[in-house]
LUMKELUM-380589 format. One line per field, with one value per atom (N, C-alpha, C, CB): x, y, z; residue in three letters; atom name; residue number from 1. Coordinates in nm, 2 decimals, always signed. Glycine has a CB too. Example, Ala and Ser with C-alpha at 12.3 -4.5 7.8 and 13.67 -1.06 7.14 Angstrom:
# residues 2
east <- (+1.32 +1.23 +1.32 +1.13 +1.28 +1.37 +1.29 +1.41)
north <- (-0.57 -0.45 -0.33 -0.45 -0.22 -0.11 +0.00 -0.06)
up <- (+0.78 +0.78 +0.78 +0.90 +0.71 +0.71 +0.79 +0.57)
resn <- (ALA ALA ALA ALA SER SER SER SER)
name <- (N CA C CB N CA C CB)
resi <- (1 1 1 1 2 2 2 2)
# end
This chain:
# residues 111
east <- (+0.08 +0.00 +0.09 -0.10 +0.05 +0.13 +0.13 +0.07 +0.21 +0.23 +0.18 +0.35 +0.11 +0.01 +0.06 -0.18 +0.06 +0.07 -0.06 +0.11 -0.16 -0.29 -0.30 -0.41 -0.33 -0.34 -0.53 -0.22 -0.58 -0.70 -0.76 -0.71 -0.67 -0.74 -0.77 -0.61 -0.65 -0.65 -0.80 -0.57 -0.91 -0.99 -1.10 -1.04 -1.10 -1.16 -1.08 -1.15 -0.97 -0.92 -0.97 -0.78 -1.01 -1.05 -1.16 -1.19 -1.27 -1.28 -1.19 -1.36 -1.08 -0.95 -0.91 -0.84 -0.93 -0.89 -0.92 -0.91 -1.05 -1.09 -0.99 -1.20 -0.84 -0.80 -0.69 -0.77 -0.67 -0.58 -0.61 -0.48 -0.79 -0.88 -1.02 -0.86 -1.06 -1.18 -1.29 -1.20 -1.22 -1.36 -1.40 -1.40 -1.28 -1.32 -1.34 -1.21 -1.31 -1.34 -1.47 -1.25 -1.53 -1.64 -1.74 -1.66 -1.69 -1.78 -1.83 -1.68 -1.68 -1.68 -1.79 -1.52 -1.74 -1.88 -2.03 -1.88 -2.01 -2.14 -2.17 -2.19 -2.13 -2.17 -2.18 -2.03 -2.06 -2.08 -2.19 -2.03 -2.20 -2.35 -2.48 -2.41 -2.51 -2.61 -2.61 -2.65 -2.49 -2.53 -2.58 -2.34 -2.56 -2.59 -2.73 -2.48 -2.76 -2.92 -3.02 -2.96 -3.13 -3.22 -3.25 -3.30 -3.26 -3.34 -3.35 -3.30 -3.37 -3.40 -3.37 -3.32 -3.25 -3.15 -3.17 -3.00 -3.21 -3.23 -3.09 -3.31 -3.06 -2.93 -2.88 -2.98 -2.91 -2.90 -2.81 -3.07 -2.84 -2.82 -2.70 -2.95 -2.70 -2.58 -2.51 -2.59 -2.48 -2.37 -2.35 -2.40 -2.44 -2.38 -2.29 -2.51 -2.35 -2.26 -2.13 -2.33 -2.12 -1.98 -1.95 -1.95 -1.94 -1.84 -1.80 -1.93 -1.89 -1.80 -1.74 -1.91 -1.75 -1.63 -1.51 -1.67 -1.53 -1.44 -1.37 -1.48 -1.41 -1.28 -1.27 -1.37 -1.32 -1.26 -1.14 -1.34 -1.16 -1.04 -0.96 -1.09 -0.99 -0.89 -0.86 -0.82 -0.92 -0.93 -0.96 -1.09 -0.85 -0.89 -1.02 -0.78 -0.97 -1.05 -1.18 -0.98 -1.22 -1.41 -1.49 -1.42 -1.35 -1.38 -1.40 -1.29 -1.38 -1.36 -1.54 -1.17 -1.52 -1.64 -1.80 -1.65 -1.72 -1.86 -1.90 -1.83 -1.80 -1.84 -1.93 -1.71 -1.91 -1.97 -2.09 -1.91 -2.07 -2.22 -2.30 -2.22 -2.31 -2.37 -2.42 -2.25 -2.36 -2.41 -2.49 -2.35 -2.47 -2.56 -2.73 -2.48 -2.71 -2.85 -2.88 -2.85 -2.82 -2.90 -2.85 -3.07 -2.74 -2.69 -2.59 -2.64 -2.64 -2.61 -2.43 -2.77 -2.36 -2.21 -2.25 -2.11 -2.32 -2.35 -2.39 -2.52 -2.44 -2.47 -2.35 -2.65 -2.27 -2.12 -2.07 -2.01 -2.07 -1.96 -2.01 -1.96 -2.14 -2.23 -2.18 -2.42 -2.19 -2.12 -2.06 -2.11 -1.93 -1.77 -1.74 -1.62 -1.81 -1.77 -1.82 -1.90 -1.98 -2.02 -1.87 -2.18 -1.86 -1.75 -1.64 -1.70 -1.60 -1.46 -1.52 -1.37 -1.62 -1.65 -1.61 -1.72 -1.69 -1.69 -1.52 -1.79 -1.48 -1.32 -1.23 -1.25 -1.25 -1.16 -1.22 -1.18 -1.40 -1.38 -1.35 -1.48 -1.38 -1.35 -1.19 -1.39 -1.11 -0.95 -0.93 -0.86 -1.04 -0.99 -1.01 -1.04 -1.15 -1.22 -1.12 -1.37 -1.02 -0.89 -0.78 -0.83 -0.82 -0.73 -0.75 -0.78 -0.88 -0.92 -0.83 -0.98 -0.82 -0.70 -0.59 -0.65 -0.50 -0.43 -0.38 -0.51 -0.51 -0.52 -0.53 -0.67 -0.59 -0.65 -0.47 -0.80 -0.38 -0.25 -0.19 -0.15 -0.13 -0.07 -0.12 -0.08 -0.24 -0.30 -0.26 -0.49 -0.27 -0.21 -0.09 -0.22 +0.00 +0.17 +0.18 +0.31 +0.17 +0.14 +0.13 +0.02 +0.00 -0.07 +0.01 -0.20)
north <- (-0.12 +0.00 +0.12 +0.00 +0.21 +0.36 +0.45 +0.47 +0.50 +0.57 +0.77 +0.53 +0.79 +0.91 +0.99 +0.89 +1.16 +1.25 +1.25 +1.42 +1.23 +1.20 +1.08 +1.26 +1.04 +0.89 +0.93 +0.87 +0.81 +0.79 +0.77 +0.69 +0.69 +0.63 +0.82 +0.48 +0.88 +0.99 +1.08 +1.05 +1.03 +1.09 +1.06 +1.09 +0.93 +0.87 +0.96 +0.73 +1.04 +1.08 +1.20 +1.07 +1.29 +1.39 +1.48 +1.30 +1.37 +1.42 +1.42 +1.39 +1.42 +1.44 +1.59 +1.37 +1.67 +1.79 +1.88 +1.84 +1.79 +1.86 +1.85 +1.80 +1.77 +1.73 +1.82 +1.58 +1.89 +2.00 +2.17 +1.97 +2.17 +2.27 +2.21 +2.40 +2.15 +2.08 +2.20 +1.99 +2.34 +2.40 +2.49 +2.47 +2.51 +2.51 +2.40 +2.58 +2.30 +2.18 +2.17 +2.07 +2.16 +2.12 +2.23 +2.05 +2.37 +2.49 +2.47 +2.63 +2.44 +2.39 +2.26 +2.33 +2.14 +2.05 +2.07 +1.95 +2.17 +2.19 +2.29 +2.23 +2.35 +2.51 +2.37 +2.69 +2.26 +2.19 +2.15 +2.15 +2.07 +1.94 +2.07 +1.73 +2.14 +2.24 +2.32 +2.32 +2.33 +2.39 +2.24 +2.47 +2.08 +2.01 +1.91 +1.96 +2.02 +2.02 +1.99 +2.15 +1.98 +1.97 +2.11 +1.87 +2.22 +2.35 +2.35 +2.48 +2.47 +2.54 +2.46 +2.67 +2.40 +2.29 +2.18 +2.30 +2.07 +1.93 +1.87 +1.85 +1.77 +1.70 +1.63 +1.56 +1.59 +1.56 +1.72 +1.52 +1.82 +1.91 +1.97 +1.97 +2.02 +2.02 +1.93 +2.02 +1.78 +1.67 +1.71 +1.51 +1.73 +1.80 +1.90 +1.88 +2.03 +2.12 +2.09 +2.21 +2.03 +2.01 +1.93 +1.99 +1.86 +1.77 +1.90 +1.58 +1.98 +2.07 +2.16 +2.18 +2.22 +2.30 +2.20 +2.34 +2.06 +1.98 +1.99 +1.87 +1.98 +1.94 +2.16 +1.79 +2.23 +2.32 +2.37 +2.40 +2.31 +2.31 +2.23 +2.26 +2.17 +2.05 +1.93 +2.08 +1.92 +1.87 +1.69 +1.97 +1.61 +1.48 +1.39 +1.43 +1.45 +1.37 +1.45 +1.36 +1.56 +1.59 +1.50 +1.78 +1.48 +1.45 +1.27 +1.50 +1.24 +1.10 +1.10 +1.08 +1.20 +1.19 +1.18 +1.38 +1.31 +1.36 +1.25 +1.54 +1.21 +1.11 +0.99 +1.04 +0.92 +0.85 +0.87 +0.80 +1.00 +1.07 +1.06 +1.26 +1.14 +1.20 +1.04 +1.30 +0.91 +0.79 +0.72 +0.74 +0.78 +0.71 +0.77 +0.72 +0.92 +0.98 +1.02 +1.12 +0.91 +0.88 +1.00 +0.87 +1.07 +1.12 +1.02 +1.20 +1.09 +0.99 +1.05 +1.01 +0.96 +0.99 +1.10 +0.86 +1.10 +1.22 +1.38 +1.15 +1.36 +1.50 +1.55 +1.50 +1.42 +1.48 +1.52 +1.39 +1.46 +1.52 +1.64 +1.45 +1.68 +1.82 +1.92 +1.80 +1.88 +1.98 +2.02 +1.99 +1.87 +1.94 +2.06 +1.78 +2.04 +2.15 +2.28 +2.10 +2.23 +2.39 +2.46 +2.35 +2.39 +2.43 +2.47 +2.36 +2.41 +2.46 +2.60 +2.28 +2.59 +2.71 +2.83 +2.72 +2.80 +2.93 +2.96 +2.85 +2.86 +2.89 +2.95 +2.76 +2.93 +2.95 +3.07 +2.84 +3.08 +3.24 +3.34 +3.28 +3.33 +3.37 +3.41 +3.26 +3.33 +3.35 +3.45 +3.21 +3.48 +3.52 +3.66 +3.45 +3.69 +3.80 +3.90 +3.77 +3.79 +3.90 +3.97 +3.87 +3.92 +3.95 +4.10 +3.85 +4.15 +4.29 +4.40 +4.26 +4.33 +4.36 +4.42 +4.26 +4.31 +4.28 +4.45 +4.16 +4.40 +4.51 +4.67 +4.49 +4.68 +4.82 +4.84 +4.81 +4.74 +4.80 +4.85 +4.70 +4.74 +4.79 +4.94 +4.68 +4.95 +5.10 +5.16 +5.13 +5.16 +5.28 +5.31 +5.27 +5.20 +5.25 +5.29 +5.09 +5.21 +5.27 +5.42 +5.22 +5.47 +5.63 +5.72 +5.64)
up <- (+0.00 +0.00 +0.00 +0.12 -0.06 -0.09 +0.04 -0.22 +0.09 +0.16 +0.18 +0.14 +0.22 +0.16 +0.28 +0.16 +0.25 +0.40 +0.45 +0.39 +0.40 +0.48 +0.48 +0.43 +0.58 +0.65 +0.66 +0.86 +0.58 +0.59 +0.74 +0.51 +0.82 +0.94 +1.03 +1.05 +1.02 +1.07 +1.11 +0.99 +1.00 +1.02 +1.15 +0.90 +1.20 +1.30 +1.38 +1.32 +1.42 +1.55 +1.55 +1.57 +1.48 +1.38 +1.59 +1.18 +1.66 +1.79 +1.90 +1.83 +1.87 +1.95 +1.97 +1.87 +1.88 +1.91 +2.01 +1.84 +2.07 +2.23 +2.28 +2.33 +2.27 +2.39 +2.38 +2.42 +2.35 +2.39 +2.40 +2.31 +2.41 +2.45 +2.42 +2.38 +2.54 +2.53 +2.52 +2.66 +2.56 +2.55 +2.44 +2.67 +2.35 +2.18 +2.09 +2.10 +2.13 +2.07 +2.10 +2.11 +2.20 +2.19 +2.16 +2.30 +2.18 +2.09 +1.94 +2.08 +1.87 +1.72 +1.67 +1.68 +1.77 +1.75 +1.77 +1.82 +1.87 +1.86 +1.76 +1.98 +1.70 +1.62 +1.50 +1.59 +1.43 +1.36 +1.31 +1.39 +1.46 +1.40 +1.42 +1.57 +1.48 +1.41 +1.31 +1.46 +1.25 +1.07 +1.00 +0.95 +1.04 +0.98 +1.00 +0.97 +1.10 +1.13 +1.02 +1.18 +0.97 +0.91 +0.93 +0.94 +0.83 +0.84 +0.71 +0.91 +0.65 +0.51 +0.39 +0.50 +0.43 +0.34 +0.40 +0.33 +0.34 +0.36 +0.39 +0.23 +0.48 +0.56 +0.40 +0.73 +0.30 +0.18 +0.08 +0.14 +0.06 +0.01 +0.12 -0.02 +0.26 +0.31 +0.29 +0.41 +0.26 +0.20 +0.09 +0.19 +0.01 -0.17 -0.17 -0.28 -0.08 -0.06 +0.02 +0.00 +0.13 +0.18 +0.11 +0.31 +0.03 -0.04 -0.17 -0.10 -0.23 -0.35 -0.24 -0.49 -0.14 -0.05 -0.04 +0.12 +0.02 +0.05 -0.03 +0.06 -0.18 -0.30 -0.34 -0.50 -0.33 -0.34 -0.22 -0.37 -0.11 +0.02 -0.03 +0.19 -0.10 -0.06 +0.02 -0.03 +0.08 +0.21 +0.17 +0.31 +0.17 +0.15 +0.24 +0.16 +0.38 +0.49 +0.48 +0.66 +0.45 +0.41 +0.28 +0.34 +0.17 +0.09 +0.14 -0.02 +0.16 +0.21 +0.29 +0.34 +0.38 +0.50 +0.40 +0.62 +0.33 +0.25 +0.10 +0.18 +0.07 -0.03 +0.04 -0.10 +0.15 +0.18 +0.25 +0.22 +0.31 +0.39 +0.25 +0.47 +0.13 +0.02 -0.01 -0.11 -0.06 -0.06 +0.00 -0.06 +0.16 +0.25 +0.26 +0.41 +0.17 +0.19 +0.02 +0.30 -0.06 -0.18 -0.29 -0.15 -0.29 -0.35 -0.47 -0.25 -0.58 -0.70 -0.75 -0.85 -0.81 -0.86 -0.95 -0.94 -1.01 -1.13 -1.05 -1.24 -0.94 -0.89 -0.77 -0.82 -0.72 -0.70 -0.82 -0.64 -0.87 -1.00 -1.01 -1.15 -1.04 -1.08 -0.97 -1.06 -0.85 -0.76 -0.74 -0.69 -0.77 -0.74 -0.88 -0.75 -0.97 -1.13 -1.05 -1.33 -1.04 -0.96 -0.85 -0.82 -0.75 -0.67 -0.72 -0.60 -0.85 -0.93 -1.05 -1.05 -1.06 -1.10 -1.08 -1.10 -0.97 -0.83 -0.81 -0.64 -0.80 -0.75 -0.83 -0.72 -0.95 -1.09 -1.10 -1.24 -1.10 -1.13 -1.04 -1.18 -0.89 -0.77 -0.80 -0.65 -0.87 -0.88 -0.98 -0.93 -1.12 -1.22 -1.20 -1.34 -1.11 -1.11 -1.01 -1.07 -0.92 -0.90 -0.95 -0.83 -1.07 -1.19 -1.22 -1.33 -1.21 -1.14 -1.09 -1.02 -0.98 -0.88 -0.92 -0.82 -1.01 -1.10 -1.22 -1.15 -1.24 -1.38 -1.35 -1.47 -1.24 -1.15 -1.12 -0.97 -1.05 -1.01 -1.14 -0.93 -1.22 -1.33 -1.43 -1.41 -1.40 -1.48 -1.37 -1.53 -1.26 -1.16 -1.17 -1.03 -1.19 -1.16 -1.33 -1.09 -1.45 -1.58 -1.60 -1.62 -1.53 -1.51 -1.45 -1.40)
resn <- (UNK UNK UNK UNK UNK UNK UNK UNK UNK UNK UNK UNK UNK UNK UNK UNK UNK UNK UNK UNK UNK UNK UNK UNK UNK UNK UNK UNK UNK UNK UNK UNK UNK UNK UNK UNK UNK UNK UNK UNK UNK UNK UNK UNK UNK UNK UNK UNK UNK UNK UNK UNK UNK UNK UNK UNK UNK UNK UNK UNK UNK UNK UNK UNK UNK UNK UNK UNK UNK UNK UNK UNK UNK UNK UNK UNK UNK UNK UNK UNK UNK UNK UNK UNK UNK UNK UNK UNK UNK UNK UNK UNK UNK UNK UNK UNK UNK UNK UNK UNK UNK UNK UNK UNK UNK UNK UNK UNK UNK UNK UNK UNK UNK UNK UNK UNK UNK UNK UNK UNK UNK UNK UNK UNK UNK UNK UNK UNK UNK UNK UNK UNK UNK UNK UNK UNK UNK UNK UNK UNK UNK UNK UNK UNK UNK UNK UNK UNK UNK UNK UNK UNK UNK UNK UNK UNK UNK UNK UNK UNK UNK UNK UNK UNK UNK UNK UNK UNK UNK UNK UNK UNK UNK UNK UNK UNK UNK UNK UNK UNK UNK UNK UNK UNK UNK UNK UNK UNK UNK UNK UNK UNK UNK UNK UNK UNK UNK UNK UNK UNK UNK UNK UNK UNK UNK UNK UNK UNK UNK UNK UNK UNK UNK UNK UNK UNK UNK UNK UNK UNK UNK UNK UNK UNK UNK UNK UNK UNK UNK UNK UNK UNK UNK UNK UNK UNK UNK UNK UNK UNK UNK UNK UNK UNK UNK UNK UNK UNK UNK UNK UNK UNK UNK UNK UNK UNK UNK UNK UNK UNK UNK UNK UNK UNK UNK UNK UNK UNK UNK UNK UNK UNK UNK UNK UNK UNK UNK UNK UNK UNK UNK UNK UNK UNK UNK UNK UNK UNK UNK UNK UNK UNK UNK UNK UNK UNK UNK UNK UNK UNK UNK UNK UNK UNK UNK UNK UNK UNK UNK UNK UNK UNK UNK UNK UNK UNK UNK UNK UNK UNK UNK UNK UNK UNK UNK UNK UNK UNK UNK UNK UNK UNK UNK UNK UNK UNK UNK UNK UNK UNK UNK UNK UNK UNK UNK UNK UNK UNK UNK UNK UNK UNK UNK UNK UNK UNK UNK UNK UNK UNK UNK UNK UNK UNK UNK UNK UNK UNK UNK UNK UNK UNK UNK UNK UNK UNK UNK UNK UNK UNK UNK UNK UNK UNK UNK UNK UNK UNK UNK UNK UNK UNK UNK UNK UNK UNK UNK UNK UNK UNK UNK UNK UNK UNK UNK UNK UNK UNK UNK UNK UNK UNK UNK UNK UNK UNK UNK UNK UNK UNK UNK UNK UNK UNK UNK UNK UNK UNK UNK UNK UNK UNK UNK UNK UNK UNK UNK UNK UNK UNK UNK UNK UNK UNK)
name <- (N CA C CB N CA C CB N CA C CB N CA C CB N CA C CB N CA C CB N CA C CB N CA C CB N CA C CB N CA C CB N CA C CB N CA C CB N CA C CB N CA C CB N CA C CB N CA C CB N CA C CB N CA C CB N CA C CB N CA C CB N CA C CB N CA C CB N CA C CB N CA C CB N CA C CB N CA C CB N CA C CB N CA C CB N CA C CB N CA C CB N CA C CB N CA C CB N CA C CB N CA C CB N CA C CB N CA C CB N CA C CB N CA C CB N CA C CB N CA C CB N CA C CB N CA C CB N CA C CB N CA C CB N CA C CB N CA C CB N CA C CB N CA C CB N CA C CB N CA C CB N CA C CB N CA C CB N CA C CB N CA C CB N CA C CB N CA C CB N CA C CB N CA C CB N CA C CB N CA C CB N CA C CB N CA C CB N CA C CB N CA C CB N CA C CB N CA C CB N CA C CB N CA C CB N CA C CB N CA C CB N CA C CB N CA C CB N CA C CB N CA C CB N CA C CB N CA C CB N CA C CB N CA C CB N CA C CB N CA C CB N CA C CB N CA C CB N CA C CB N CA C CB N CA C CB N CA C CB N CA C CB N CA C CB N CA C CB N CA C CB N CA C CB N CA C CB N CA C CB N CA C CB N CA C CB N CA C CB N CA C CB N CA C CB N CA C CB N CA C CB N CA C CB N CA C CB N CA C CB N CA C CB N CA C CB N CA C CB N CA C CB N CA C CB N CA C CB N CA C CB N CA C CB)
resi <- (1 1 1 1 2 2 2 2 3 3 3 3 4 4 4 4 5 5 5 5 6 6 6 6 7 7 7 7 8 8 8 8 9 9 9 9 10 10 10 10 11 11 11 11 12 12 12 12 13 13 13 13 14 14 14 14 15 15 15 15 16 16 16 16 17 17 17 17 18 18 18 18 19 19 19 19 20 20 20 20 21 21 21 21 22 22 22 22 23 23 23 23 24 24 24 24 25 25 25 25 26 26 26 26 27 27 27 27 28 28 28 28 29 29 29 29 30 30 30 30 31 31 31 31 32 32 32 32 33 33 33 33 34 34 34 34 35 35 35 35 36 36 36 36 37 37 37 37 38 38 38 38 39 39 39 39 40 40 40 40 41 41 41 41 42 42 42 42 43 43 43 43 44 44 44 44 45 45 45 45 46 46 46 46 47 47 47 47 48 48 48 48 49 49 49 49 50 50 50 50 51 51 51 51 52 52 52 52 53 53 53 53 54 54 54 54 55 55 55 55 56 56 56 56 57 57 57 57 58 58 58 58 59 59 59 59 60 60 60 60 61 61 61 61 62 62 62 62 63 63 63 63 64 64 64 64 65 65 65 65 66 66 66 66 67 67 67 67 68 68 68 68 69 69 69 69 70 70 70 70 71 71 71 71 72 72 72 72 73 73 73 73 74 74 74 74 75 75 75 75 76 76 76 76 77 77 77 77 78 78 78 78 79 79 79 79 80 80 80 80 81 81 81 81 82 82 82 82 83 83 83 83 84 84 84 84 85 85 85 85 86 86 86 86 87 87 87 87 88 88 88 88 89 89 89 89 90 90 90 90 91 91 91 91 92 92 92 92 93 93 93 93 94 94 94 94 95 95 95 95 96 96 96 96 97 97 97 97 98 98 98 98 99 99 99 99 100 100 100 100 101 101 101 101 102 102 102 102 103 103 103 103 104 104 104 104 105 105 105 105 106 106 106 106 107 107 107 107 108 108 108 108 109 109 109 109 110 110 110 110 111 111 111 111)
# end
């Protein structure tokens, strides 16, 4: 087996982080599991959405969480895929539209 900097098992330890401030650790879990509450957005549609953040973070162990959460509540491979594009959308253009930025400096020092 290949040798990875993210260690898959790692994610099970993932409620460990109370242990070296139990009392932001456990602030975070709780603020956590109530954004993944059932409200406005169905517990289905929050898994769609954190799995396209997941792969726009980067984040192997969300992606790992959320692929299998998104499966367990009938989320089909075709509407991950749909999401993660949505998420790289957003990201690519979120990146280009600083290009902005970019252009506004060079006309200033130019001027």
């Amino acid at each position: 087996m290949q040798k990875t900097y993210y260690d898959p098992a790692d994610l099970r330890k993932f409620g460990k982080i109370t242990e070296w401030n139990e009392e932001l650790g456990n602030k975070f879990f709780e603020y956590y599991g109530k954004v993944f509450e059932e409200g406005a957005l169905t517990a289905r549609e929050k898994s769609l959405i954190a799995l396209a953040v997941a792969h726009t973070e980067q984040c192997p162990y969300c992606i790992d969480a959320y692929t299998k959460d998104g499966l367990q509540r009938g989320v089909t491979k075709e509407e991950m895929m749909e999401a993660i594009h949505v998420g790289a959308a957003i990201k690519s253009g979120a990146t280009l539209v600083h290009g902005v930025q970019m252009m506004n400096k060079v006309n200033k020092l130019d001027g």
